[in-house]
N, CA, C and O atoms as a Maestro MAE file, in Angstrom:
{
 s_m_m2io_version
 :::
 2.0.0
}

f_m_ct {
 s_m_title
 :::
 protein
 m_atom[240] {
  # First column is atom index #
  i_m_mmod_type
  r_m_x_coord
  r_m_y_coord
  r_m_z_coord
  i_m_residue_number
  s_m_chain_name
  s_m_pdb_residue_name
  s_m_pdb_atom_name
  i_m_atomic_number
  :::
  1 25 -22.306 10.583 -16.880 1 A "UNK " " N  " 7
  2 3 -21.834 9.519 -16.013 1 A "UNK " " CA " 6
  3 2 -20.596 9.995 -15.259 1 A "UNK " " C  " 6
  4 15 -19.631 10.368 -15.925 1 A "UNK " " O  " 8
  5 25 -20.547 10.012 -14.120 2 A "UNK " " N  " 7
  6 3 -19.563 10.097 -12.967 2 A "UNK " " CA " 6
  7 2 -18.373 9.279 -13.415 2 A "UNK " " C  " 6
  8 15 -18.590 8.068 -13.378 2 A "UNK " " O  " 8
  9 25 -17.073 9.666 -13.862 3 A "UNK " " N  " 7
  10 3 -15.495 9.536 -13.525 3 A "UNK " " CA " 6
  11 2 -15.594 8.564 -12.768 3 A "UNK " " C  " 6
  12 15 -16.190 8.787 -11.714 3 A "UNK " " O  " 8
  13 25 -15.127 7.317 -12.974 4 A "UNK " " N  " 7
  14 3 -14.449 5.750 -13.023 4 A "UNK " " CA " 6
  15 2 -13.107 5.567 -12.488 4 A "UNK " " C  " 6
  16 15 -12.291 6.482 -12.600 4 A "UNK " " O  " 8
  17 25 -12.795 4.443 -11.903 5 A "UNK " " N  " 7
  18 3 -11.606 4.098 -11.560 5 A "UNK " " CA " 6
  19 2 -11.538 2.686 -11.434 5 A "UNK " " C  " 6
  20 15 -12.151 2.199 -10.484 5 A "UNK " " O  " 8
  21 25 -10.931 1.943 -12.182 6 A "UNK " " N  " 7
  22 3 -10.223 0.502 -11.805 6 A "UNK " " CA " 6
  23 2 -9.427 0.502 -10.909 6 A "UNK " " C  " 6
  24 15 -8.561 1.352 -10.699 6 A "UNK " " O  " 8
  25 25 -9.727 -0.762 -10.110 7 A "UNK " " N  " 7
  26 3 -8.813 -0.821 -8.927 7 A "UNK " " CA " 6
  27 2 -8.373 -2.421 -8.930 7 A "UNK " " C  " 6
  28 15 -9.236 -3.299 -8.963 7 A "UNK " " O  " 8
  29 25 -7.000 -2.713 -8.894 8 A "UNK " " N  " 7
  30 3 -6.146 -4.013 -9.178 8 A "UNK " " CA " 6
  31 2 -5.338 -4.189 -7.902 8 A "UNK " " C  " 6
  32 15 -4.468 -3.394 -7.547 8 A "UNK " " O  " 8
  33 25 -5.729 -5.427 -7.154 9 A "UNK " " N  " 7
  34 3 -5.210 -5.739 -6.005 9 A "UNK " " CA " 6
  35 2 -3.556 -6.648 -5.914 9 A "UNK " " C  " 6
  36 15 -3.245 -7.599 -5.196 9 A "UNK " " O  " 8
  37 25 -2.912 -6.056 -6.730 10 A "UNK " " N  " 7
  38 3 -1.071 -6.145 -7.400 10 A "UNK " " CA " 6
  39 2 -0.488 -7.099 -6.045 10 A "UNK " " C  " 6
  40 15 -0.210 -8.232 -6.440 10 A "UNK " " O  " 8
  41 25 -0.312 -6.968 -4.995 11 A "UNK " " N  " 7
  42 3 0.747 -7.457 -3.817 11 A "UNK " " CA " 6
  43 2 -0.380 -8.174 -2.822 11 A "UNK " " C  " 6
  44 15 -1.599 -8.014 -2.887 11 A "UNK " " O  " 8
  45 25 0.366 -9.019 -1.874 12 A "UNK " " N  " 7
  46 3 -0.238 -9.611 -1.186 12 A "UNK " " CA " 6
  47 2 -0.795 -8.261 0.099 12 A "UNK " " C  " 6
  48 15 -0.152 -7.220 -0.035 12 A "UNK " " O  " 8
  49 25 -1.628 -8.236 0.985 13 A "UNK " " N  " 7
  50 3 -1.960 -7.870 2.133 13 A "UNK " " CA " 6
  51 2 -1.357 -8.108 3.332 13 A "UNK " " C  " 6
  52 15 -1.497 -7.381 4.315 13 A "UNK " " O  " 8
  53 25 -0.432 -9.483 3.277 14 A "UNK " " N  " 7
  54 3 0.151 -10.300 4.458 14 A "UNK " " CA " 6
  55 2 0.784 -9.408 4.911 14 A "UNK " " C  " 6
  56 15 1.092 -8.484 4.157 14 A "UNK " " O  " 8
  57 25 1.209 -9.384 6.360 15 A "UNK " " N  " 7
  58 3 2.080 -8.074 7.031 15 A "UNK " " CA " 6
  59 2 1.910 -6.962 6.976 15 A "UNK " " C  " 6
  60 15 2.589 -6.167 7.625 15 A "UNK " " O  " 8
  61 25 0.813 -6.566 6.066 16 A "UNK " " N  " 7
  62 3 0.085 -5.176 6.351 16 A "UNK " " CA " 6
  63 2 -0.700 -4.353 8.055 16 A "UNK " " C  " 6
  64 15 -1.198 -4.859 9.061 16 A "UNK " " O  " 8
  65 25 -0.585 -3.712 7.861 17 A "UNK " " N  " 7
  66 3 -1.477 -3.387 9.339 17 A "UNK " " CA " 6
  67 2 -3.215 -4.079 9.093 17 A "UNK " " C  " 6
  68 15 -3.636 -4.666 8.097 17 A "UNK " " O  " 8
  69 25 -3.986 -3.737 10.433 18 A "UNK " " N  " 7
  70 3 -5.333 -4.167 9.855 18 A "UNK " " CA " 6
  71 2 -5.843 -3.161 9.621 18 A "UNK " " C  " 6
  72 15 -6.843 -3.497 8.986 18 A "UNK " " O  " 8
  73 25 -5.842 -1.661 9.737 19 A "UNK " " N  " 7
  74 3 -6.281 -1.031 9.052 19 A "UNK " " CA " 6
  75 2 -6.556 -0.856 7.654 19 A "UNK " " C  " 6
  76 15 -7.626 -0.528 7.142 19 A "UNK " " O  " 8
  77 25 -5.253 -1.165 6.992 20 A "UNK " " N  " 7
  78 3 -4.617 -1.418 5.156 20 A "UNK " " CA " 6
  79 2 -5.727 -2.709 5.265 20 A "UNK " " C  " 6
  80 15 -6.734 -2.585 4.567 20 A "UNK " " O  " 8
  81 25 -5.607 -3.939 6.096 21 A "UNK " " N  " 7
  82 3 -6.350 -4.510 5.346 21 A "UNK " " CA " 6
  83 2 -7.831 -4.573 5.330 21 A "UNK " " C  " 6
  84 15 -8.566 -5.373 4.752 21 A "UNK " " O  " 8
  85 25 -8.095 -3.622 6.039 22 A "UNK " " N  " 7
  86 3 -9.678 -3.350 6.349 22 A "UNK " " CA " 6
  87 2 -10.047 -2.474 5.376 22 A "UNK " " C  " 6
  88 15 -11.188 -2.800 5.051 22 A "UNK " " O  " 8
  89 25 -9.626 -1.366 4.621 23 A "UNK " " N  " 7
  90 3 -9.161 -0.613 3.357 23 A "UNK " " CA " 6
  91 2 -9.416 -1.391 2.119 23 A "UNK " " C  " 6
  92 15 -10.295 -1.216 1.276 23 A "UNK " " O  " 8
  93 25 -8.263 -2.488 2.185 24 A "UNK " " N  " 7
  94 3 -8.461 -3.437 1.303 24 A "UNK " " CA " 6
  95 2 -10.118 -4.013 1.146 24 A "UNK " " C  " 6
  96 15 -10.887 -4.084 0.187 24 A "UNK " " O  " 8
  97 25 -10.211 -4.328 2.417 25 A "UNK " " N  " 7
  98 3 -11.887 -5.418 1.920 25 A "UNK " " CA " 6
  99 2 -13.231 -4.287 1.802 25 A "UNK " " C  " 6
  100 15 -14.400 -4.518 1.495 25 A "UNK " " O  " 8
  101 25 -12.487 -2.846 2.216 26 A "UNK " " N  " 7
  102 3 -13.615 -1.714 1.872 26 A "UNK " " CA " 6
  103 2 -13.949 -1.879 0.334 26 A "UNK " " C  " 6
  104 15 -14.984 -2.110 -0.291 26 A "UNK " " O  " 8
  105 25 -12.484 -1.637 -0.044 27 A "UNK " " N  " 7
  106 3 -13.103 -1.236 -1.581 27 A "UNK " " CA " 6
  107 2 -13.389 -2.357 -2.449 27 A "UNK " " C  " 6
  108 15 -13.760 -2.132 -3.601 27 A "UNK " " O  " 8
  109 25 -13.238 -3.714 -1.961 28 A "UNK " " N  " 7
  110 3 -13.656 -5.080 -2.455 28 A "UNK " " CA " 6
  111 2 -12.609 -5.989 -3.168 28 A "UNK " " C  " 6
  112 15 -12.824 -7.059 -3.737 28 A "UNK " " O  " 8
  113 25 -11.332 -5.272 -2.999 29 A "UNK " " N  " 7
  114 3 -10.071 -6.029 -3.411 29 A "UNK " " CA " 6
  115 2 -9.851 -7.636 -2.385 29 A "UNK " " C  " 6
  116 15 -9.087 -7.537 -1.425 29 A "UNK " " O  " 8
  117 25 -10.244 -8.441 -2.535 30 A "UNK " " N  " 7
  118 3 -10.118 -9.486 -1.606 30 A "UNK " " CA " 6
  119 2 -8.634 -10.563 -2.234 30 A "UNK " " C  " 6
  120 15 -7.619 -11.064 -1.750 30 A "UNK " " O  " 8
  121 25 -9.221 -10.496 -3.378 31 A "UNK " " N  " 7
  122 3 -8.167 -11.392 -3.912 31 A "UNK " " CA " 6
  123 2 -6.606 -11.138 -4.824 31 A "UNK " " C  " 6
  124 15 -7.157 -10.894 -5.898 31 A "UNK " " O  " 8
  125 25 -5.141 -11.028 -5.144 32 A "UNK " " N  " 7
  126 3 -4.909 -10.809 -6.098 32 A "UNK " " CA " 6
  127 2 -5.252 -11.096 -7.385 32 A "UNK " " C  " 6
  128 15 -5.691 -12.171 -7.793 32 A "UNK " " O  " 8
  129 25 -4.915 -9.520 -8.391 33 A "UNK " " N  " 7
  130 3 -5.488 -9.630 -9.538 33 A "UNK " " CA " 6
  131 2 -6.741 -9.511 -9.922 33 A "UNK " " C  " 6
  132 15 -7.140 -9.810 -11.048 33 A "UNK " " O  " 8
  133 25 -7.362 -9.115 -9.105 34 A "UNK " " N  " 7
  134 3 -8.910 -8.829 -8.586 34 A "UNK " " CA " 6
  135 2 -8.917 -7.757 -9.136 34 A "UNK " " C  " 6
  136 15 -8.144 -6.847 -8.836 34 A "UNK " " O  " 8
  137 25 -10.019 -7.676 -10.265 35 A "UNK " " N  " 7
  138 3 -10.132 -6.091 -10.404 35 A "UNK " " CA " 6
  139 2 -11.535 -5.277 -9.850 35 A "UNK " " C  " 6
  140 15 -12.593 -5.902 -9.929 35 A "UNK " " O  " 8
  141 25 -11.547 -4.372 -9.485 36 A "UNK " " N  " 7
  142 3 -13.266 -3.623 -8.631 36 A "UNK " " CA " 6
  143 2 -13.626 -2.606 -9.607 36 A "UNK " " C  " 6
  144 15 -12.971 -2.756 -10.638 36 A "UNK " " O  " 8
  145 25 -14.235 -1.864 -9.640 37 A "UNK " " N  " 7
  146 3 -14.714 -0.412 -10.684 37 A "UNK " " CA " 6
  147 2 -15.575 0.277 -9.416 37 A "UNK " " C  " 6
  148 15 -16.562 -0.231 -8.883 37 A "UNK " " O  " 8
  149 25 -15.043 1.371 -9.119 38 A "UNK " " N  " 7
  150 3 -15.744 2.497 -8.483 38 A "UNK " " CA " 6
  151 2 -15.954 3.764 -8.795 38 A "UNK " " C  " 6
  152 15 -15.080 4.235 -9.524 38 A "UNK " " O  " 8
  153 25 -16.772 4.447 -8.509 39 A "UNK " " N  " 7
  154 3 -17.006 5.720 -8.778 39 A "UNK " " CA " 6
  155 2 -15.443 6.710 -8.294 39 A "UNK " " C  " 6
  156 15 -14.836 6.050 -7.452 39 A "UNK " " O  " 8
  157 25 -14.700 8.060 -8.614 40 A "UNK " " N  " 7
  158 3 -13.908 8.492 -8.391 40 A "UNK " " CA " 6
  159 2 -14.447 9.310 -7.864 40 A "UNK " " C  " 6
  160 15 -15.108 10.148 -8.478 40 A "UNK " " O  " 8
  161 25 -14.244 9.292 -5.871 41 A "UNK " " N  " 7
  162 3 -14.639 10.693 -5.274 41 A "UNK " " CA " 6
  163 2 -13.535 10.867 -3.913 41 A "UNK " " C  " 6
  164 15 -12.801 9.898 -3.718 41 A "UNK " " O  " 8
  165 25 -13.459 11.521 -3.399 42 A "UNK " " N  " 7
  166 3 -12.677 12.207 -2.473 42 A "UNK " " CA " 6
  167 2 -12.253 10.740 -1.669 42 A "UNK " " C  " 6
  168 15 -11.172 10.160 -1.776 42 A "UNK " " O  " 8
  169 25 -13.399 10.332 -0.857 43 A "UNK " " N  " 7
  170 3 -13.455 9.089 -0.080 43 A "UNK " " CA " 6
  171 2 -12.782 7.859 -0.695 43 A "UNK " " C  " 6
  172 15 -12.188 7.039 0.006 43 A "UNK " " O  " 8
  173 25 -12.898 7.747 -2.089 44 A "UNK " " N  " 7
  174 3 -12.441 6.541 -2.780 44 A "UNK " " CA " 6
  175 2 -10.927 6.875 -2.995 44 A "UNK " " C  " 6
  176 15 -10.074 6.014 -2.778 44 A "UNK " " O  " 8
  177 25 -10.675 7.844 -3.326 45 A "UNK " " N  " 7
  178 3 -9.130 8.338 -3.637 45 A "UNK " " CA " 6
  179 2 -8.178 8.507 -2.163 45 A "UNK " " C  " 6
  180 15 -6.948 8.455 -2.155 45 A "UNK " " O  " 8
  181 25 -8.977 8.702 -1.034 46 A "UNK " " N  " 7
  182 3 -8.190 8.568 0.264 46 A "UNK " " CA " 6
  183 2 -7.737 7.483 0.927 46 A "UNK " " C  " 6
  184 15 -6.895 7.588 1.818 46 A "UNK " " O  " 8
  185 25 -8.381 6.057 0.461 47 A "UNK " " N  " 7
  186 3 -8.607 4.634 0.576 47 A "UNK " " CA " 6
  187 2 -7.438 4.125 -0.471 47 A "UNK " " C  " 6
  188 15 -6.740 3.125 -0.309 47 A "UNK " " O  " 8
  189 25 -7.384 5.092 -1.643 48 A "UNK " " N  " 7
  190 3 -5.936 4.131 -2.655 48 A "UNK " " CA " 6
  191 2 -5.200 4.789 -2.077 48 A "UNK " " C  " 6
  192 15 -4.237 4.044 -1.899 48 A "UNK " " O  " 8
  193 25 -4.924 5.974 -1.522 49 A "UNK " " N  " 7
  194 3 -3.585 6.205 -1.161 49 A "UNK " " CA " 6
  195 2 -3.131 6.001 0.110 49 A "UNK " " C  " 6
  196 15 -2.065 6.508 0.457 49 A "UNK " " O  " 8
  197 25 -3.913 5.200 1.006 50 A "UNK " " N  " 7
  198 3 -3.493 4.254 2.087 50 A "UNK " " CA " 6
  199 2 -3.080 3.292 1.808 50 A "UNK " " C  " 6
  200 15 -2.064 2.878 2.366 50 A "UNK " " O  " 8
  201 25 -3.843 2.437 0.645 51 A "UNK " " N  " 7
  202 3 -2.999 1.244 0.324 51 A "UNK " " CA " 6
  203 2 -2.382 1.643 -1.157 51 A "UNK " " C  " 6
  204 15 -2.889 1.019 -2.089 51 A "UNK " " O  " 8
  205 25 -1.549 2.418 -1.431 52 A "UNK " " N  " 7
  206 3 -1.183 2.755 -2.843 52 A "UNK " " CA " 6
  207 2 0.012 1.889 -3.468 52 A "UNK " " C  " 6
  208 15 0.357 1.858 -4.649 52 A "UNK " " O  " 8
  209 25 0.691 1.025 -2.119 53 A "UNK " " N  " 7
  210 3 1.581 0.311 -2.710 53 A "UNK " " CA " 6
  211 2 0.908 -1.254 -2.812 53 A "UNK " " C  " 6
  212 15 1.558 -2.214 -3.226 53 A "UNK " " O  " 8
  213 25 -0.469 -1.336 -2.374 54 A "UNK " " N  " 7
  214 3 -0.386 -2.920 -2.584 54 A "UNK " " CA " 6
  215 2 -1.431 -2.745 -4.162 54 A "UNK " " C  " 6
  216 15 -1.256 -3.610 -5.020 54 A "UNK " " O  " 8
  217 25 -2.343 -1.751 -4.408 55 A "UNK " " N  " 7
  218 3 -3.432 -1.458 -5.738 55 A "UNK " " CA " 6
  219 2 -2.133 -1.085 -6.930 55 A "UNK " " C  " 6
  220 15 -0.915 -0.995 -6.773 55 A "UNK " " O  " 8
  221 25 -2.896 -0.944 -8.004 56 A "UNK " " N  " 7
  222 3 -2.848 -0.581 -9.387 56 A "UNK " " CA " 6
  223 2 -4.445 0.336 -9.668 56 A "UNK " " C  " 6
  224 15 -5.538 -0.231 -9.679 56 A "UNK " " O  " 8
  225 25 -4.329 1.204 -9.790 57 A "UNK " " N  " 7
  226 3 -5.270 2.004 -9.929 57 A "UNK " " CA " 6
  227 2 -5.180 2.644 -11.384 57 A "UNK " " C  " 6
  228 15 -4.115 3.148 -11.740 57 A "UNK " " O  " 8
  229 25 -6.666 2.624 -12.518 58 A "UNK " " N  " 7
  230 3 -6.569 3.228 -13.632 58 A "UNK " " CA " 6
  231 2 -8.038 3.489 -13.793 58 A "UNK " " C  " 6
  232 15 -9.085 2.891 -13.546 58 A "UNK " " O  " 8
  233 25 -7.574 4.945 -14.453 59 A "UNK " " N  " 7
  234 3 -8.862 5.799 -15.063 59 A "UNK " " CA " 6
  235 2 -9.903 5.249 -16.013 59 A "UNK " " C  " 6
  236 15 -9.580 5.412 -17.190 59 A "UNK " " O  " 8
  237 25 -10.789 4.785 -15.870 60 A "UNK " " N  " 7
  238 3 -11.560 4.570 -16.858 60 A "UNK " " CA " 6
  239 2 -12.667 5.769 -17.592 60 A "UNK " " C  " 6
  240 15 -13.372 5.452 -18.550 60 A "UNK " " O  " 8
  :::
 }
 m_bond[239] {
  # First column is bond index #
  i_m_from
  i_m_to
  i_m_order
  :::
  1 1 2 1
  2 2 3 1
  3 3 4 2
  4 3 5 1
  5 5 6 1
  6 6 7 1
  7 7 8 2
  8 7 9 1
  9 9 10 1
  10 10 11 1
  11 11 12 2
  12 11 13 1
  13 13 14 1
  14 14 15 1
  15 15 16 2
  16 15 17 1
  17 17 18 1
  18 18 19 1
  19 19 20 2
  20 19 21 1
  21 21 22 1
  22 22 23 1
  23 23 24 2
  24 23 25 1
  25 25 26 1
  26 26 27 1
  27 27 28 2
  28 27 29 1
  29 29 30 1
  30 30 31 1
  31 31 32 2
  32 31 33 1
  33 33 34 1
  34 34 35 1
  35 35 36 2
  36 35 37 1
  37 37 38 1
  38 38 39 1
  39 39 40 2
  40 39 41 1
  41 41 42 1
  42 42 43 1
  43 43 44 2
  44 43 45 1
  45 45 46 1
  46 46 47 1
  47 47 48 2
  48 47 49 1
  49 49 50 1
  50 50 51 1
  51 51 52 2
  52 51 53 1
  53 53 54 1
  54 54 55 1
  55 55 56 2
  56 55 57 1
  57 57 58 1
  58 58 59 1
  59 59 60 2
  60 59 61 1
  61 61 62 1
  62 62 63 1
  63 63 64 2
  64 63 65 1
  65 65 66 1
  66 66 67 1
  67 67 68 2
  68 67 69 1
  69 69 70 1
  70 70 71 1
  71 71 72 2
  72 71 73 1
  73 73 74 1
  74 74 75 1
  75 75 76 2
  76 75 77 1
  77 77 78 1
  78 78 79 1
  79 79 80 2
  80 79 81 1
  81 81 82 1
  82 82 83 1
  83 83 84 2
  84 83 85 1
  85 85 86 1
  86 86 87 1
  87 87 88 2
  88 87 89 1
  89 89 90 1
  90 90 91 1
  91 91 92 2
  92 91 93 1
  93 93 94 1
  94 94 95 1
  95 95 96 2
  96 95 97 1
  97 97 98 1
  98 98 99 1
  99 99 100 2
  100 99 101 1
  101 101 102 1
  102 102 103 1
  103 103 104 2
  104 103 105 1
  105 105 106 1
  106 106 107 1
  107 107 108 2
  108 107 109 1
  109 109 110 1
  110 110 111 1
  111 111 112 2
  112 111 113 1
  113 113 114 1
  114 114 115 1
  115 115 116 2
  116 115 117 1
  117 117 118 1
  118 118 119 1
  119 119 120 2
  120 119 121 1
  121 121 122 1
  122 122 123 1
  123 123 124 2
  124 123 125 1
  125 125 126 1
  126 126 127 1
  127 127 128 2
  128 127 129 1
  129 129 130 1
  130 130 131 1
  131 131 132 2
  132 131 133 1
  133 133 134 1
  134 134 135 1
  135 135 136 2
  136 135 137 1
  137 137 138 1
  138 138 139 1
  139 139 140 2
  140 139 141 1
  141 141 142 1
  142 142 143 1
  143 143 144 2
  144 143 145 1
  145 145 146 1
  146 146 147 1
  147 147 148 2
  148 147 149 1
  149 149 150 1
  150 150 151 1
  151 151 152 2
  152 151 153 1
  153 153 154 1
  154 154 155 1
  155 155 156 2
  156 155 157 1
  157 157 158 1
  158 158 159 1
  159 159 160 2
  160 159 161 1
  161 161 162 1
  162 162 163 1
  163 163 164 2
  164 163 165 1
  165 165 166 1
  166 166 167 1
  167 167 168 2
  168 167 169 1
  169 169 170 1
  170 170 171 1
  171 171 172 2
  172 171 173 1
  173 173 174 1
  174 174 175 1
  175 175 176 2
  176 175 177 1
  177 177 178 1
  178 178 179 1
  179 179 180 2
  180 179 181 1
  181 181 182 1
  182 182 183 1
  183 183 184 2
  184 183 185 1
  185 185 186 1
  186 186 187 1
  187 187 188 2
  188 187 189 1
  189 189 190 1
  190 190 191 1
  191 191 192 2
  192 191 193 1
  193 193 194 1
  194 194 195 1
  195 195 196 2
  196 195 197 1
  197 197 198 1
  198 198 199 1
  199 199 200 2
  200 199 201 1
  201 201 202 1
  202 202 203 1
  203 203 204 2
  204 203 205 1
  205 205 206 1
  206 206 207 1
  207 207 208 2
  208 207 209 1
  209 209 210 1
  210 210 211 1
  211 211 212 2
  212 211 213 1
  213 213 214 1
  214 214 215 1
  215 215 216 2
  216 215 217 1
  217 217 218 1
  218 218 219 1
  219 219 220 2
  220 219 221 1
  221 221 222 1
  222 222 223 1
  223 223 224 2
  224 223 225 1
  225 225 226 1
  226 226 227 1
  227 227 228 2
  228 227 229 1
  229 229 230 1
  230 230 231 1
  231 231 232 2
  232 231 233 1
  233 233 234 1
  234 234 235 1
  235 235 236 2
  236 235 237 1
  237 237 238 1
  238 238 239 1
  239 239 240 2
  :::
 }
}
């Protein structure tokens, strides 16, 4: 099985650019406290570190 990642939507989006928040509704963070589970690949890891200050990101 393919390397996991939790993803926790921690801060609001408000005043973000719309890119960050288009980022945001990529990886399915819509709500705070929202948690998503994705596969860990290049594409998914370039997406948290655009929004790295609004996620909580952990290894599963």
């Amino acid at each position: 099985m393919a390397k996991q990642v939790m993803i926790t939507l921690v801060k609001s989006p408000i005043g973000s650019s719309k890119s960050q928040k288009d980022t945001l509704k990529a990886l399915g963070c819509t709500k705070i406290r929202k948690c998503v589970t994705k596969e860990d690949n290049v594409m998914i890891q370039g997406m948290i570190r655009k929004v790295a200050h609004l996620v909580e990101v952990k290894d599963i």
